[in-house]
N, CA and C of each residue as an Amber inpcrd file, in Angstrom:
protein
   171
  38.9610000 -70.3340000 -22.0680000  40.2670000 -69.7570000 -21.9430000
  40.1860000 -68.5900000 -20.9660000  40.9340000 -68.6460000 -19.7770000
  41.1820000 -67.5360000 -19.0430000  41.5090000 -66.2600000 -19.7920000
  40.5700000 -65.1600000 -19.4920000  40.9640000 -63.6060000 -20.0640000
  40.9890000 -62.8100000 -18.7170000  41.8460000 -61.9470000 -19.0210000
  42.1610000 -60.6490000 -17.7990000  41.1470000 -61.3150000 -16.5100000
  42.4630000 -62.3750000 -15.8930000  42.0640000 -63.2060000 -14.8900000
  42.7010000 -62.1680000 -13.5600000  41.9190000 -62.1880000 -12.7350000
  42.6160000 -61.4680000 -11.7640000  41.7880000 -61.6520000  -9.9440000
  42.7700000 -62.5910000  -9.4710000  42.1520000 -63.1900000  -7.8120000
  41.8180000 -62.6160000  -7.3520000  39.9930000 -62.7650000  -6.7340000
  40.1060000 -61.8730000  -4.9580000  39.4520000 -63.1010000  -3.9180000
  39.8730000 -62.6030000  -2.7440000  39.6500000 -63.1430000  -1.6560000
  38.4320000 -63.3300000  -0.9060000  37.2540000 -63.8350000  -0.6130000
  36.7810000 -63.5150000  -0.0440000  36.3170000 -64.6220000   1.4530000
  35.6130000 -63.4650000   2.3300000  35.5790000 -64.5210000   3.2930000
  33.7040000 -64.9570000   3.2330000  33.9730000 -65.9050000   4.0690000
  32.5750000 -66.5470000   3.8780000  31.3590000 -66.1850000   4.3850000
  30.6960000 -65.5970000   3.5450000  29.6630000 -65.2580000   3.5450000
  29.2530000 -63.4300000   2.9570000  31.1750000 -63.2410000   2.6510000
  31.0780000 -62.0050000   2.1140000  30.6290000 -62.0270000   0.5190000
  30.1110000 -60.7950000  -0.2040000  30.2120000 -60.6270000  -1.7390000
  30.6970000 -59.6530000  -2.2600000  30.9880000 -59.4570000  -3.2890000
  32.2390000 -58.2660000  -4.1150000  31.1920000 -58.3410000  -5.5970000
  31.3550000 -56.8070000  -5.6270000  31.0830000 -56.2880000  -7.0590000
  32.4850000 -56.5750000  -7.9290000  32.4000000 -57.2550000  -9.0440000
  33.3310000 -57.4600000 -10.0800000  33.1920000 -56.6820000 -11.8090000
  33.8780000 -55.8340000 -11.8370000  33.7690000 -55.7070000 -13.0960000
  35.0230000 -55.8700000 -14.2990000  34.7450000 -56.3170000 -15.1690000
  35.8030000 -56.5010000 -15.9490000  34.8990000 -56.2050000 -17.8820000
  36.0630000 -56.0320000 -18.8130000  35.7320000 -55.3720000 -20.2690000
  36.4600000 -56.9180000 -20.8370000  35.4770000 -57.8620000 -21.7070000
  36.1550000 -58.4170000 -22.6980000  35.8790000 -57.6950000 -23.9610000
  37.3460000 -57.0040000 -25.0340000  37.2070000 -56.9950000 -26.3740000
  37.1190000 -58.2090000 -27.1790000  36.6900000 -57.3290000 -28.2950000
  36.3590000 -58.5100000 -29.4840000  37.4620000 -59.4040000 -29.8650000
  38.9390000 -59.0780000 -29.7420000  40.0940000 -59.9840000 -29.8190000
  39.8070000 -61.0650000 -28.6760000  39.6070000 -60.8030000 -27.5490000
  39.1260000 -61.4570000 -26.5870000  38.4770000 -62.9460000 -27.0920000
  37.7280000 -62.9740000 -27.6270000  36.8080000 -63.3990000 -27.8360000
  36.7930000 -64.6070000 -29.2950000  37.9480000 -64.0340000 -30.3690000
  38.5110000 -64.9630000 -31.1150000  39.2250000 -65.7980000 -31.3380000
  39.6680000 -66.9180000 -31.8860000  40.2030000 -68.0280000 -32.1900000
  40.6380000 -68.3290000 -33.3100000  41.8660000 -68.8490000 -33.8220000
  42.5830000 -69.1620000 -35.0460000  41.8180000 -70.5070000 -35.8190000
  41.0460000 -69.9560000 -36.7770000  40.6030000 -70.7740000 -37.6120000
  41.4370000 -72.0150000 -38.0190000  40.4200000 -73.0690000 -38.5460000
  40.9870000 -73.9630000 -39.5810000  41.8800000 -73.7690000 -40.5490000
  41.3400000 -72.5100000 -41.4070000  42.8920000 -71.6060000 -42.1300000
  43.1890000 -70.8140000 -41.7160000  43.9730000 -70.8870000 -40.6190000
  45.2800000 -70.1170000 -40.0310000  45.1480000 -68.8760000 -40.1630000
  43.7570000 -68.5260000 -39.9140000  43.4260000 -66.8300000 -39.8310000
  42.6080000 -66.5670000 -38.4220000  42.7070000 -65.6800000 -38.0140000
  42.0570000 -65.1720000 -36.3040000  40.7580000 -64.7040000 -36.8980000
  39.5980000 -65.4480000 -36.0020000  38.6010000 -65.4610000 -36.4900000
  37.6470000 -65.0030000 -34.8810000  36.4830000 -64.2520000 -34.9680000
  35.4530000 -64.0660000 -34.2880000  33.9180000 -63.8660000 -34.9080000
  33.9080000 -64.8940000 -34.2130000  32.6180000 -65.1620000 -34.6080000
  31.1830000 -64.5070000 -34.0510000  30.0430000 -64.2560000 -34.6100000
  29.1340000 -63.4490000 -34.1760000  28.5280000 -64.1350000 -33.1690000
  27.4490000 -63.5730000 -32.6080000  26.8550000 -64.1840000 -31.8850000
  27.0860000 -63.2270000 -30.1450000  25.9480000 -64.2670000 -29.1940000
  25.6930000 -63.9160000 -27.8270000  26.8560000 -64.9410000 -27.3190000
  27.8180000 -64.4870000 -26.3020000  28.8320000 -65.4260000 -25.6140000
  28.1470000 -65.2700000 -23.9280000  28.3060000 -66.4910000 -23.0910000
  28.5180000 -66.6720000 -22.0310000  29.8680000 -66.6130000 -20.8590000
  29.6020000 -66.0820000 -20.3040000  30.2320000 -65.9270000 -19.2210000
  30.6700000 -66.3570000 -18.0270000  31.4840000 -66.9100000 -17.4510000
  31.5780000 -67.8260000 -16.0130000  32.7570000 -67.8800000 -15.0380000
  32.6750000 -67.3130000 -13.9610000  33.3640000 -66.7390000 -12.9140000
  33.4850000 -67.9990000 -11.8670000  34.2810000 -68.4860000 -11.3110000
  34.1490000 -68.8780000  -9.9710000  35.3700000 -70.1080000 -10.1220000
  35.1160000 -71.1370000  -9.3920000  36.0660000 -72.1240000  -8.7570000
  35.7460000 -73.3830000  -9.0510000  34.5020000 -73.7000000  -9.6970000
  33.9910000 -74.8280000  -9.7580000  33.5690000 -75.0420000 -10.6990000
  33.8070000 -75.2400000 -11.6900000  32.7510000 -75.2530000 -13.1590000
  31.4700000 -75.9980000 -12.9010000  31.2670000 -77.3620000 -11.9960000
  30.2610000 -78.0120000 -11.9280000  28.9010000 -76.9380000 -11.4820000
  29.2570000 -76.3730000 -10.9280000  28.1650000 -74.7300000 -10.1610000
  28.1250000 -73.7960000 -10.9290000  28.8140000 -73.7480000 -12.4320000
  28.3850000 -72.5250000 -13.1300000  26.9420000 -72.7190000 -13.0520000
  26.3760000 -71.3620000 -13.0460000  24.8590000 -70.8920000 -14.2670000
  24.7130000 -70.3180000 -15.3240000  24.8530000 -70.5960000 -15.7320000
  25.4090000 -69.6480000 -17.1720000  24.3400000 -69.1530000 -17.9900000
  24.1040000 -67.7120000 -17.9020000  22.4270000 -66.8570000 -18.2840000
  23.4700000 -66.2190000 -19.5070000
């Protein structure tokens, strides 16, 4: 799910420092019983245009 999505441009062969904050609402989902749930754990992260080219560390 897209969170605090926000476009930049770049030209080819340029790179950009990106920073962005996901909170813990961020990060949850409405349970099976109809309660907003987050779950523990390490989450991954993935930026770009192509999903087939994520790396996901």
């Amino acid at each position: 799910m897209l969170k605090g999505i926000e476009k930049i441009h770049l030209e080819p062969g340029e790179s950009k420092t990106v920073t962005f904050t996901l909170r813990r609402p961020d990060l949850g989902f409405w349970g099976i019983d109809r309660k907003w749930v987050t779950e523990p754990g390490m989450f991954g992260v993935m930026a770009g245009d192509r999903t087939a080219e994520f790396e996901l560390k």
